[in-house]
N, C-alpha and C positions, 0 to 999 in steps of 0.2 A: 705684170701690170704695175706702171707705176700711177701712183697719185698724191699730188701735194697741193698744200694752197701757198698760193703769194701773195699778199696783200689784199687777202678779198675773191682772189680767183684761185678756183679747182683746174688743176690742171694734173689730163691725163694721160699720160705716154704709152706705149704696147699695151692696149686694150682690145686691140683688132688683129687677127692675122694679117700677115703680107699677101697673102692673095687676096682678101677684101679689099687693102687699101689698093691693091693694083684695081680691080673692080673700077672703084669709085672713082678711081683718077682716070678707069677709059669713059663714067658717064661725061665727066667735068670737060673733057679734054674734046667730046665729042660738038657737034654743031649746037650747041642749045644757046650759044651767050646772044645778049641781046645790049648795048651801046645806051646811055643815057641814063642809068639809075642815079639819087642822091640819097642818104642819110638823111635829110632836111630837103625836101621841094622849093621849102620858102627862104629856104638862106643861102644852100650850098652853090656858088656859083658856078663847079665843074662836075661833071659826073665821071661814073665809071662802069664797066660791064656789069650784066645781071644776069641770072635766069631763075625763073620760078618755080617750083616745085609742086608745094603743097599748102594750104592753106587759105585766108582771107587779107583784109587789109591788115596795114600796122594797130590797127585797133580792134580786131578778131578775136576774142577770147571762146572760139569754138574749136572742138579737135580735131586736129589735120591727118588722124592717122591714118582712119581709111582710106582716104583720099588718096595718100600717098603710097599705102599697100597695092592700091587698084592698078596701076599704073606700072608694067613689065618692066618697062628699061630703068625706072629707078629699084628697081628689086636692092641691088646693095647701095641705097643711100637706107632705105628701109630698114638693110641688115645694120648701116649705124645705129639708127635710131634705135632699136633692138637691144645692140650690145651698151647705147649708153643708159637704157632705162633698166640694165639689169645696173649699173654701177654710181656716175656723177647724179645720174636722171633718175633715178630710183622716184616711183611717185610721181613724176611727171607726168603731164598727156603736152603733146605737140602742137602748137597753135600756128605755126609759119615755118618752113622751109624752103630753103635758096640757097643760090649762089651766088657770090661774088666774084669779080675778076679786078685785077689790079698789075698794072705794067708800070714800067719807069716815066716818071712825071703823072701820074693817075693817081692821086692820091685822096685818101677820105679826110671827114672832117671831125672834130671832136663832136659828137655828139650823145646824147642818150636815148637805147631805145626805147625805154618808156618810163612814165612818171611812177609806176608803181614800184614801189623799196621793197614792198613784203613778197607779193606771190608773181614775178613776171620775169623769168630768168632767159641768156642769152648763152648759147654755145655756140663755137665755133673752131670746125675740124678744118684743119689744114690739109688739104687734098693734094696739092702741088706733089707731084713725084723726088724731086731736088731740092734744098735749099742750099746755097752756099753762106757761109758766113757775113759774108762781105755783099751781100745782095741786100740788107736793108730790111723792110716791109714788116715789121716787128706789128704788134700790136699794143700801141700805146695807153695806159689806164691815167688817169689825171683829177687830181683833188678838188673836192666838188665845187670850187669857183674855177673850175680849169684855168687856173695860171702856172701850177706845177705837176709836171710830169712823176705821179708815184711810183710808179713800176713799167714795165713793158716785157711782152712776153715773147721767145724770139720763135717765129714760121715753122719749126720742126715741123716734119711732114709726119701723117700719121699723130700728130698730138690735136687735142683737143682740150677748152678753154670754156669755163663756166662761170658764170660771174653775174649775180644781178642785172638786170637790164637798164636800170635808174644809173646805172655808173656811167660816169664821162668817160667817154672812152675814143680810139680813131686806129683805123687801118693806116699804118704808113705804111707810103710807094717804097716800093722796090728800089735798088739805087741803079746808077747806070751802068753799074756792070753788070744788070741782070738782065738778059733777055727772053728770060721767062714771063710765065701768068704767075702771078700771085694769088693763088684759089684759095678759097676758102667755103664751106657749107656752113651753113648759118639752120641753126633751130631754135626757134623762140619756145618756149615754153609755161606751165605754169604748174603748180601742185593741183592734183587731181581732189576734186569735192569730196570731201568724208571720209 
C-alpha cells in the first residue's frame, strides 16, 4: 500500500485488492447514473452524471454507514469504505456517498465542498477500470482565491484522494481522445465525536 500527501492531499495507491476494484467498477459501470448534477446549483451553468448512494443533503452531518451497509448491490462500495477507515479514514464516520461521471466536454467547476476547514473531509476513489495518460480528467486542487492551480492529481484507477473539503478544488473532463466515463466515488466524511 502506498500513501503520500501532495500539497494538502492524502493520496492512496494499492489499498484495495484487484478483485474489489473490479467489484466497484461492475457497481459504477452498471445502470445507476442519472444526467444533471452540479457542484454549485446556483452558479454552475453545465452539469454532469450522478448517482447517489448513501446519505443526506450537502449539509448532513448524520452517518451514512448504515444506510449504506443495508443496501446488497453496494456491498463493495461498503468494502471501500471499510478498508479506508482502517487507513486515510481512520476515525471517520461517513456522511455522503456517490458518484460521479464525467466524459469529454463534461467538465466540473472549481469549487468547495464545504465551509468547514477543521472537521469536514472529502475522498475520492477513482473507479474507472483504464486511465490513459493522455486522457486528461485530472483532479485539479487551486489556492484559496482560485486564480492559481497548486497541484493536480492524475485519475489512476484504484487510487484514492483525501483532502479537506474547504479546499478549492474541480474534476477536469477527460480530453478527446478519451471515450471513457471518468468515475469517480466520492465519500464526504467527518471525525467521529469523542
Amino acid at each position: 500500500m502506498g500513501v503520500s500527501e501532495l500539497g494538502g492531499v492524502i493520496v492512496s495507491d494499492d489499498f484495495i485488492s484487484r478483485s474489489l476494484q473490479k467489484r466497484i467498477t461492475e457497481v459504477v459501470q452498471g445502470p445507476i447514473w442519472q444526467y444533471g448534477w452540479h457542484s454549485n446549483s446556483r452558479r454552475d451553468r453545465f452539469c454532469y452524471w450522478h448517482a447517489a448512494f448513501a446519505g443526506g443533503s450537502a449539509n448532513s452531518r448524520v452517518n451514512c454507514e448504515e444506510e449504506l451497509s443495508s443496501k446488497p448491490y453496494l456491498a463493495p462500495i461498503h468494502e471501500l469504505w471499510l478498508h479506508l477507515s482502517q487507513g486515510a479514514l481512520k476515525g471517520h464516520e461517513p456522511l455522503r456517498v456517490y458518484a460521479n461521471g464525467h466524459t469529454y466536454g463534461v467538465e466540473g467547476y472549481v469549487h468547495r465542498d464545504n465551509k468547514d476547514t477543521e472537521n469536514y473531509f472529502s475522498t475520492v476513489y477513482y473507479a474507472h477500470p483504464v486511465w490513459h495518460k493522455n486522457w486528461g480528467g485530472d483532479t485539479a486542487f487551486y489556492s484559496r482565491d482560485g486564480q492559481d492551480i497548486i497541484h493536480s492529481v492524475y485519475p489512476r484507477p484504484g487510487r484514492a484522494i483525501t483532502f479537506h473539503g474547504a479546499s478549492p478544488h474541480c474534476a477536469r473532463a477527460p480530453s478527446r481522445e478519451c471515450a471513457e466515463l471518468r468515475i469517480s466515488v466520492v465519500i464526504k466524511t467527518q471525525m467521529r465525536a469523542g
